[in-house]
N, C-alpha and C positions, 0 to 999 in steps of 0.2 A: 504494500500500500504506500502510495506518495502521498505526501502531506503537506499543501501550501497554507501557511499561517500570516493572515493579514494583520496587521500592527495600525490603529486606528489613532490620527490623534487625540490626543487626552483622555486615551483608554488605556490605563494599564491591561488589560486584556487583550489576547489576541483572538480572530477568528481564523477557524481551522475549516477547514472543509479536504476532503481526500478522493484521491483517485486511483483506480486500479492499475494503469498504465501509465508508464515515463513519458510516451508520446501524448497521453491526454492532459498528465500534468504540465508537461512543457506550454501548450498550447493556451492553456488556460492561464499560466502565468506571461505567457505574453499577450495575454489577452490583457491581464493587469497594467502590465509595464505600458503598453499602448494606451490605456485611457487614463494613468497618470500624467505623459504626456502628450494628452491631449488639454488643449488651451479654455475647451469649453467641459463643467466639469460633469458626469454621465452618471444616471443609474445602472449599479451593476447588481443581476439579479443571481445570485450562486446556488448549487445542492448540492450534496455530497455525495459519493457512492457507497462509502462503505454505511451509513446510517442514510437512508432514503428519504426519509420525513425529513433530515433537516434541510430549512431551507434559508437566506440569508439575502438580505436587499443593502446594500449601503452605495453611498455619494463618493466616487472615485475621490476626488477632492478632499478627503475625511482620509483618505489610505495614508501612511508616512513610508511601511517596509512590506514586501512579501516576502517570506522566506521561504524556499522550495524545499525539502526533505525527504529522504526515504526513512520511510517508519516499516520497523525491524522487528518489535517486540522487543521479544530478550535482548535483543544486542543495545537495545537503548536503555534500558533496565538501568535506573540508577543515576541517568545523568537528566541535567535539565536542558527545556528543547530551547533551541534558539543558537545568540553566539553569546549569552551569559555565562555559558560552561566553558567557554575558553578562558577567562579569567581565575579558574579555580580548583589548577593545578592537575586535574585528568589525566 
């Protein structure tokens, strides 16, 4: 499962949404990186694949990060998701 985490501002909180394939997450996050620079700011409407119900509407213009990930289970066991775990000696 790929996992792209949007970084909202003045949201400590990220939104997560996932996708079964590399190629659909890629796509989706240049879907992102395209309408952060874009100059007028867009409704983006998201869903996820691995939980189906969820579903997610925000203001490109609100996005600060997206961070693209491959989620492992166990292999990520233990550390925290983002680049906060680079700071913390891993």
């Amino acid at each position: 499962m790929i996992s792209l985490d949007i970084t909202l501002k003045l949201s400590p909180a990220a939104i997560s949404v996932q996708r079964k394939e590399l190629a659909d997450a890629e796509a989706l996050y240049q879907t992102l990186i395209n309408a952060l620079q874009s100059p007028t700011p867009q409704l983006l409407e998201l869903t996820c694949e691995k939980q189906t119900e969820k579903k997610v509407a925000l203001m490109s213009d609100q996005i600060s990060a997206v961070i693209l990930s491959q989620k492992d289970g166990a292999a990520n066991a233990g550390r925290v998701p983002g680049f906060a775990a680079l700071g913390q000696g891993n």
